[in-house]
RORO-38760 format. One line per field, with one value per atom (N, C-alpha, C, O, CB): residue in three letters; atom name; residue number from 1; x, y, z. Coordinates in nm, 3 decimals, always signed. Each point is the difference from the previous one (the first is absolute). Glycine has a CB too. Layout:
N
rest <- c(ALA  ...)
atom <- c(CA  ...)
nr <- c(NUM  ...)
X <- c(X  ...)
Y <- c(Y  ...)
Z <- c(Z  ...)
This chain:
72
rest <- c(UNK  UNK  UNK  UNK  UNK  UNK  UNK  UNK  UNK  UNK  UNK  UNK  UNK  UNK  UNK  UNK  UNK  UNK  UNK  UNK  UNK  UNK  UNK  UNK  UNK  UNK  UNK  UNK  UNK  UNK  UNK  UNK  UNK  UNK  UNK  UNK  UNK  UNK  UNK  UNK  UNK  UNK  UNK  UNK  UNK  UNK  UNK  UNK  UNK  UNK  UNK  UNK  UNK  UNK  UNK  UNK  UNK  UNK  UNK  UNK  UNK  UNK  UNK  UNK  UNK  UNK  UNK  UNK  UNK  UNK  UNK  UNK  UNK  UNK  UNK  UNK  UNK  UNK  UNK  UNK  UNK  UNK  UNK  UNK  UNK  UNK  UNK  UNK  UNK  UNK  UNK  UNK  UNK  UNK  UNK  UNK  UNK  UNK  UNK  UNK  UNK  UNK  UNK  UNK  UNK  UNK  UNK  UNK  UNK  UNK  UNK  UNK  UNK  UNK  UNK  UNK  UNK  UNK  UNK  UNK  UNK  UNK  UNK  UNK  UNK  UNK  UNK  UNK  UNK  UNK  UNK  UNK  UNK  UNK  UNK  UNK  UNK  UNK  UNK  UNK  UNK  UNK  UNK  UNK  UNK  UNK  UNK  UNK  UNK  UNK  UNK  UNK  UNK  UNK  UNK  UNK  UNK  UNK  UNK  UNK  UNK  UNK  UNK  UNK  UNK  UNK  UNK  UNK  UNK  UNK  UNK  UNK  UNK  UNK  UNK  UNK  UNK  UNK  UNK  UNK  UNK  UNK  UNK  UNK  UNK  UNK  UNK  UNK  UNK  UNK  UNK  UNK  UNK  UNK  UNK  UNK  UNK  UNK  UNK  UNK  UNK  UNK  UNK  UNK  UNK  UNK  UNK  UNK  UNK  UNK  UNK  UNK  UNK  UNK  UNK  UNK  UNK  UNK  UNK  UNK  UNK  UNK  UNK  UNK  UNK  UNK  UNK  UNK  UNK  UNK  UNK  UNK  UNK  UNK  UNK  UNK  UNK  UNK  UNK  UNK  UNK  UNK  UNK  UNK  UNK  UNK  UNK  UNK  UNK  UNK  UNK  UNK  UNK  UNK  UNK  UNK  UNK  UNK  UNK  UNK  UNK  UNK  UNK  UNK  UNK  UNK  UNK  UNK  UNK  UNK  UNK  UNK  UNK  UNK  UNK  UNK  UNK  UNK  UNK  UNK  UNK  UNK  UNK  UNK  UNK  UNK  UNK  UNK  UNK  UNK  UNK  UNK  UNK  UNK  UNK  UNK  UNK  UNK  UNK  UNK  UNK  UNK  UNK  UNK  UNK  UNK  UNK  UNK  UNK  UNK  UNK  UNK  UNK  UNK  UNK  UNK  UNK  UNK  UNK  UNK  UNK  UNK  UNK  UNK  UNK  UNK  UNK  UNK  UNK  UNK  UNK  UNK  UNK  UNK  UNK  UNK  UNK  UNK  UNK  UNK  UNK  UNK  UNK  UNK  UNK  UNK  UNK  UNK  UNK  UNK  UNK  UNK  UNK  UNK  UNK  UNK  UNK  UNK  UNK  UNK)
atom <- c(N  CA  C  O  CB  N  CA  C  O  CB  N  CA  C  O  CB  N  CA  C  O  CB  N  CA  C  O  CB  N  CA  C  O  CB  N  CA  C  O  CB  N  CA  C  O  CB  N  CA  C  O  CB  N  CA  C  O  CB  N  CA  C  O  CB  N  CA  C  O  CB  N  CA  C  O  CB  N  CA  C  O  CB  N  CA  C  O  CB  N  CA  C  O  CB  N  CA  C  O  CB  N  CA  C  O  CB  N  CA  C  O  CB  N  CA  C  O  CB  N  CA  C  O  CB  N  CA  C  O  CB  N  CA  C  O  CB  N  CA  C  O  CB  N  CA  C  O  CB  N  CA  C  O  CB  N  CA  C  O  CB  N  CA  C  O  CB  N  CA  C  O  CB  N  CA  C  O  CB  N  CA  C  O  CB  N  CA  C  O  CB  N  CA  C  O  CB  N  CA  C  O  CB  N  CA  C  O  CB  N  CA  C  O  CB  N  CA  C  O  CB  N  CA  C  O  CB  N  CA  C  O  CB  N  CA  C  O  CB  N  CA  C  O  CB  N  CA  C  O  CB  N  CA  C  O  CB  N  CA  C  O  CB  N  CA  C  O  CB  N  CA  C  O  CB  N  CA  C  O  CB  N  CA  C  O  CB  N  CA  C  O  CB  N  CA  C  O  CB  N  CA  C  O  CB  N  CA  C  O  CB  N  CA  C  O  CB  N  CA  C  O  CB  N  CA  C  O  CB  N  CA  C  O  CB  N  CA  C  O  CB  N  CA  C  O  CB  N  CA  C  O  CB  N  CA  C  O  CB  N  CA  C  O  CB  N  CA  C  O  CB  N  CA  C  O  CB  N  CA  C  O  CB  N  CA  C  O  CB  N  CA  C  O  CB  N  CA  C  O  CB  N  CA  C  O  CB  N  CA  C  O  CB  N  CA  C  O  CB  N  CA  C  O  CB  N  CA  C  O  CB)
nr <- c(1  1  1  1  1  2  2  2  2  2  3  3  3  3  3  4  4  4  4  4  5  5  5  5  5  6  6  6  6  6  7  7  7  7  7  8  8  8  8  8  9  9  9  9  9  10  10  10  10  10  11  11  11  11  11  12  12  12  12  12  13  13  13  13  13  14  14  14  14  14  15  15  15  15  15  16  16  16  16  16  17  17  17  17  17  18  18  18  18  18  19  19  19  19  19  20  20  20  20  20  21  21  21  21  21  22  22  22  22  22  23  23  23  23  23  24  24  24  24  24  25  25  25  25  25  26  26  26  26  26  27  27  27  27  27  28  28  28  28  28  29  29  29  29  29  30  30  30  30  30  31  31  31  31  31  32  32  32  32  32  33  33  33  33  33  34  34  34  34  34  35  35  35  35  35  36  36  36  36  36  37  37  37  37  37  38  38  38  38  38  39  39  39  39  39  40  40  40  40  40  41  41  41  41  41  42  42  42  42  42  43  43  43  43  43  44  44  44  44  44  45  45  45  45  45  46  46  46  46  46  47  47  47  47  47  48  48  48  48  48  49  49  49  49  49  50  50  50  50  50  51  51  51  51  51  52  52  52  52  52  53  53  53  53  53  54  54  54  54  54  55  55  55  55  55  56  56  56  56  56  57  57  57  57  57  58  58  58  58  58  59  59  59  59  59  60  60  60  60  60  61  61  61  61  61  62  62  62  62  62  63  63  63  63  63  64  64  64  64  64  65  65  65  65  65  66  66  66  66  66  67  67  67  67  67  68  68  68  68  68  69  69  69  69  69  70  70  70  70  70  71  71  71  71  71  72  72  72  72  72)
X <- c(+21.968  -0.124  -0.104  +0.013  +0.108  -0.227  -0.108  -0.106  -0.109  +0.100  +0.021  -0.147  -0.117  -0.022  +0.165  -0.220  -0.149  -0.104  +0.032  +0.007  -0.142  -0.053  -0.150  -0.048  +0.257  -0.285  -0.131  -0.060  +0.045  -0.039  -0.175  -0.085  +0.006  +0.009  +0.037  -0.056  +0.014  +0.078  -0.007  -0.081  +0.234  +0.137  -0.020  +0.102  +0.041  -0.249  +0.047  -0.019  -0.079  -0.009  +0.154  -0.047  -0.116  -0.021  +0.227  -0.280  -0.168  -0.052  +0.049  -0.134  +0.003  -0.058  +0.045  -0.076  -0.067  +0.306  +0.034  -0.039  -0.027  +0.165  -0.123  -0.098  -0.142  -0.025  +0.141  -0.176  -0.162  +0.029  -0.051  -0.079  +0.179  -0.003  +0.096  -0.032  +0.016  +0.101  +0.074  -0.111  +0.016  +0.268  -0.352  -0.075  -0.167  -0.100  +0.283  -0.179  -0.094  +0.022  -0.086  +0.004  +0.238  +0.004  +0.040  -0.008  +0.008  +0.080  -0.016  -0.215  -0.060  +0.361  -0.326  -0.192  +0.002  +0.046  -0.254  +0.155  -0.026  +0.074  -0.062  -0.033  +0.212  +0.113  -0.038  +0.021  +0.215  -0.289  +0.022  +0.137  +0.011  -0.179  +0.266  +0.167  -0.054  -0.100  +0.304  -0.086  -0.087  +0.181  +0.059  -0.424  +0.423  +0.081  +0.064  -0.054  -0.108  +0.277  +0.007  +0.062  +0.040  -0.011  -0.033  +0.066  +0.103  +0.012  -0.177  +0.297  +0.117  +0.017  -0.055  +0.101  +0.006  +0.082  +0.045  +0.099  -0.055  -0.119  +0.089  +0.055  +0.072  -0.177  +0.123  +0.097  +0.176  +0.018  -0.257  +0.319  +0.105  +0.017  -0.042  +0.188  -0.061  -0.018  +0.175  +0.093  -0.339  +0.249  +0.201  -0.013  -0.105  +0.199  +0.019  +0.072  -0.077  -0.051  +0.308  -0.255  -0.043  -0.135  -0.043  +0.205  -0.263  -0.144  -0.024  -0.112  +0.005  +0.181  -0.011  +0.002  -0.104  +0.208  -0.002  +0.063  -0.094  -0.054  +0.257  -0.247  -0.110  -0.169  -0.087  +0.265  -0.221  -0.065  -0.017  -0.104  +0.138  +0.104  +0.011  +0.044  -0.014  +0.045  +0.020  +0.037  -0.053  +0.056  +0.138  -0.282  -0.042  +0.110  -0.017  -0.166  +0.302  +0.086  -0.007  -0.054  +0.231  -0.082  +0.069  +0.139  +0.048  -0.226  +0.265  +0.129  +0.099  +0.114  -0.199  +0.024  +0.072  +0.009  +0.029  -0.074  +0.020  -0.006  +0.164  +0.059  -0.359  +0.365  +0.146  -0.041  -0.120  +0.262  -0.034  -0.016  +0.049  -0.010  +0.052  +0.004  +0.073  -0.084  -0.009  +0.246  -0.278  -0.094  -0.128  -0.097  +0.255  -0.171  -0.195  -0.043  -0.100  +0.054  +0.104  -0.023  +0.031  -0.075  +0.164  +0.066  +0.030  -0.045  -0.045  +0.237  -0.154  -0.108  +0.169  +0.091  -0.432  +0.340  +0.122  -0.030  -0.092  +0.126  +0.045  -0.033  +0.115  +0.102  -0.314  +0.189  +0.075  +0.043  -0.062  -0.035  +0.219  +0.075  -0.042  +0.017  +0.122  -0.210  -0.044  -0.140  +0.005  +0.252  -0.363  -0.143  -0.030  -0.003  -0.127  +0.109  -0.024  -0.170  -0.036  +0.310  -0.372  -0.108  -0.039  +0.070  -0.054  -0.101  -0.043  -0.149  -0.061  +0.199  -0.183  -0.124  -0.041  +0.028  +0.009  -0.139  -0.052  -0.087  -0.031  +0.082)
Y <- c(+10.792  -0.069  +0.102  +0.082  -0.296  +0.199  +0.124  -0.051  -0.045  +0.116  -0.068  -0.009  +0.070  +0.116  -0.116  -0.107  +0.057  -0.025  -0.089  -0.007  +0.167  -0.004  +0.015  +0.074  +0.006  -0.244  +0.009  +0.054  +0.058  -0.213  +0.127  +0.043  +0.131  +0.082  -0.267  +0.205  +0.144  +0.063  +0.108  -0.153  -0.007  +0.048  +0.053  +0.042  -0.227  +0.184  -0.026  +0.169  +0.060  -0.358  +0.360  +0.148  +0.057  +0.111  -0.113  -0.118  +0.066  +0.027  -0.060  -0.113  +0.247  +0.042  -0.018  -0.010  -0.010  +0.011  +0.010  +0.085  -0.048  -0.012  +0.232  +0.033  -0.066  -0.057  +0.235  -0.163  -0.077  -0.102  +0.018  +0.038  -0.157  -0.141  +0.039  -0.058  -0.107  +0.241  +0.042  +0.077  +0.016  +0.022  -0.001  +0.130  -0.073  +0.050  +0.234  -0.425  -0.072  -0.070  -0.015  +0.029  -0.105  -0.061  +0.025  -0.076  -0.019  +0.295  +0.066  +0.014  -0.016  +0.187  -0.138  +0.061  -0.155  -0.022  +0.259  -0.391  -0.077  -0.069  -0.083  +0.090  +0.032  -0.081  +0.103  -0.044  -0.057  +0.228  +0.127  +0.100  +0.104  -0.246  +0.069  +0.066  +0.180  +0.054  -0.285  +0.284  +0.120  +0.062  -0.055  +0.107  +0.018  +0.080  +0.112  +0.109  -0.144  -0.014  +0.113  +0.149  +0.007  -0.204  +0.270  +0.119  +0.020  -0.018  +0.127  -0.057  +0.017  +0.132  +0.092  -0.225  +0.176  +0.072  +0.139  -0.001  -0.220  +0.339  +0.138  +0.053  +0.073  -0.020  -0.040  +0.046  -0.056  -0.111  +0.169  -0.004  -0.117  +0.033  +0.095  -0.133  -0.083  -0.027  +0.032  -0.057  -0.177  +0.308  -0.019  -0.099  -0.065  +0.248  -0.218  -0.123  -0.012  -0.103  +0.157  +0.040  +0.008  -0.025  -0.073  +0.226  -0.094  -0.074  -0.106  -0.051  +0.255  -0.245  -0.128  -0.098  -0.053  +0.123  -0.089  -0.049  +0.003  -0.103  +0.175  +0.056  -0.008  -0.024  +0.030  +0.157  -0.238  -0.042  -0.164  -0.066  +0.287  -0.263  -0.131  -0.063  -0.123  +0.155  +0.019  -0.029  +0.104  -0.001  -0.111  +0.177  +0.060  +0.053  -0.003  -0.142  +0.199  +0.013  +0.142  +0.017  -0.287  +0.355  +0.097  +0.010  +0.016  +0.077  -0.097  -0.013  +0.104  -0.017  -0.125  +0.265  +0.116  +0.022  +0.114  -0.037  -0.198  +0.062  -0.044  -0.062  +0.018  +0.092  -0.081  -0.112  -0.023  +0.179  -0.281  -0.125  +0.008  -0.076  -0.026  +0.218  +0.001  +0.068  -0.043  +0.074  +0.051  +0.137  -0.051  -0.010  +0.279  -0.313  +0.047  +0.086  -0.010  -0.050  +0.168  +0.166  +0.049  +0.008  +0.021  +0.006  +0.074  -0.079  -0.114  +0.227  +0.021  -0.074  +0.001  +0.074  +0.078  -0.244  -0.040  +0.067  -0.044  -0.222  +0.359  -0.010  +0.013  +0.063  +0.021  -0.155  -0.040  +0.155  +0.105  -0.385  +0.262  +0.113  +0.058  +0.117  -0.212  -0.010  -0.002  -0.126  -0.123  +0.240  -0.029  -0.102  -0.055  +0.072  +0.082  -0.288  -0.075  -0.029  -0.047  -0.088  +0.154  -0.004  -0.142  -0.033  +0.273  -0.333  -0.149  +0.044  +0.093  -0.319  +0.151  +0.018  -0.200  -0.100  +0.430  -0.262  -0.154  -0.050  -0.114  +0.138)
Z <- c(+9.506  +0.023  +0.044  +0.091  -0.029  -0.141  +0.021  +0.145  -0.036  -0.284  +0.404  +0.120  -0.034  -0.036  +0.223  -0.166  -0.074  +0.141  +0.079  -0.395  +0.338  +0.096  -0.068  -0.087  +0.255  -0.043  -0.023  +0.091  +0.098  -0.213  +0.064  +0.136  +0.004  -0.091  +0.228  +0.031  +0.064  +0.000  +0.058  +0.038  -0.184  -0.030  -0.158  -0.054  +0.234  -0.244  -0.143  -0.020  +0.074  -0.169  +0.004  -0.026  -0.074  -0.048  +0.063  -0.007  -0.087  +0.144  +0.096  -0.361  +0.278  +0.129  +0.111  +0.096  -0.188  +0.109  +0.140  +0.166  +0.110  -0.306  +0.140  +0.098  +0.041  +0.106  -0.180  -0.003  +0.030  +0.055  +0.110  -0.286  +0.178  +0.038  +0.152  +0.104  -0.394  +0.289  +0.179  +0.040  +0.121  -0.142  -0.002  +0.096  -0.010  +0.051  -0.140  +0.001  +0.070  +0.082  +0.087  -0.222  +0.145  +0.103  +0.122  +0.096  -0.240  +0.140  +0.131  +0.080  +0.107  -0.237  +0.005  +0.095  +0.031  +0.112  -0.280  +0.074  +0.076  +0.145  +0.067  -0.292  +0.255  +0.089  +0.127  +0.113  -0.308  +0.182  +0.078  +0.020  +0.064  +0.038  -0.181  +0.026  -0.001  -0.045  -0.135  +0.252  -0.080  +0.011  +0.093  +0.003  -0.151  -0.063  +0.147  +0.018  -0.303  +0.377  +0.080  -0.077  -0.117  +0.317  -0.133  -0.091  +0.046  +0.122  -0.182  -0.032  +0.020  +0.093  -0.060  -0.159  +0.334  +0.044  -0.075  -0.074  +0.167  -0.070  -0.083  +0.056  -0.068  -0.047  +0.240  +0.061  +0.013  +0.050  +0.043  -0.123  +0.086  +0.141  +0.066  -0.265  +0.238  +0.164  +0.025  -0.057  +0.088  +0.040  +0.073  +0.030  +0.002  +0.110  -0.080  +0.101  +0.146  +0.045  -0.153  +0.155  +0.141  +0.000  +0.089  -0.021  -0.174  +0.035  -0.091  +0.004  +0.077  -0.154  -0.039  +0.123  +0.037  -0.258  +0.275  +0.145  +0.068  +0.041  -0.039  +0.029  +0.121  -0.054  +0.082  +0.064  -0.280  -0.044  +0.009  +0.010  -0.107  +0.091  -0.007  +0.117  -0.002  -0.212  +0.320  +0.117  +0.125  +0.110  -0.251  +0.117  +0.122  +0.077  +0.122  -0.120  -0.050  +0.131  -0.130  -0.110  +0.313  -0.102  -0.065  +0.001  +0.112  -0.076  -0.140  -0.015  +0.024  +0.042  -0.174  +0.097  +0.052  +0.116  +0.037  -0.189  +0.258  +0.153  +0.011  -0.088  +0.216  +0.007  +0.026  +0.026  -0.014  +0.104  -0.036  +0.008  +0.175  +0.096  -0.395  +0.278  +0.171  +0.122  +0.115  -0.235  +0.083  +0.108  -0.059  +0.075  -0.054  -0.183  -0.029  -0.046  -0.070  +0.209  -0.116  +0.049  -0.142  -0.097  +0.380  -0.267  -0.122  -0.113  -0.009  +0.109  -0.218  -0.172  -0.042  +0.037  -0.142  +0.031  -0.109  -0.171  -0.069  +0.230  -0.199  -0.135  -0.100  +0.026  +0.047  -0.203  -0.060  -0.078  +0.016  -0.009  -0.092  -0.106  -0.102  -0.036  +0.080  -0.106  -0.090  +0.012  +0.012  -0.113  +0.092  +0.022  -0.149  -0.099  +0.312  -0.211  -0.137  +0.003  +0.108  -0.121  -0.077  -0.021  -0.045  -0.095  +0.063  +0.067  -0.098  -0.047  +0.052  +0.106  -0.256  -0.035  -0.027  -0.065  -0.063  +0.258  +0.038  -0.046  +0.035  +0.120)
């Protein structure tokens, strides 16, 4: 079964018709992230804490074996 799409879906002037109804609505486009983020400032991006501290003293930094990178 083929789905066919009208309107603002249809593929004759699709850009034009999204990037009129982004200017009239005001949406505006955030920009993606080029950096990637570790684990640890992801964490402390999203939770204000810092994770590499101990859980016991505070004090000492915890770090992992092998550090894994995310791109957020």
């Amino acid at each position: 079964m083929k789905i066919r799409h009208y309107g603002l879906l249809a593929s004759a002037g699709k850009k034009k018709k999204l990037s009129l109804c982004r200017k009239l609505t005001g949406v505006k486009l955030k920009p993606k992230p080029v950096t990637p983020l570790s684990i640890v400032e992801l964490m402390q991006k999203l939770t204000g804490r810092d994770i590499s501290l101990c859980p016991v003293c505070g004090i000492g930094h915890l770090s992992r074996a092998s550090p894994i990178t995310l791109i957020a």
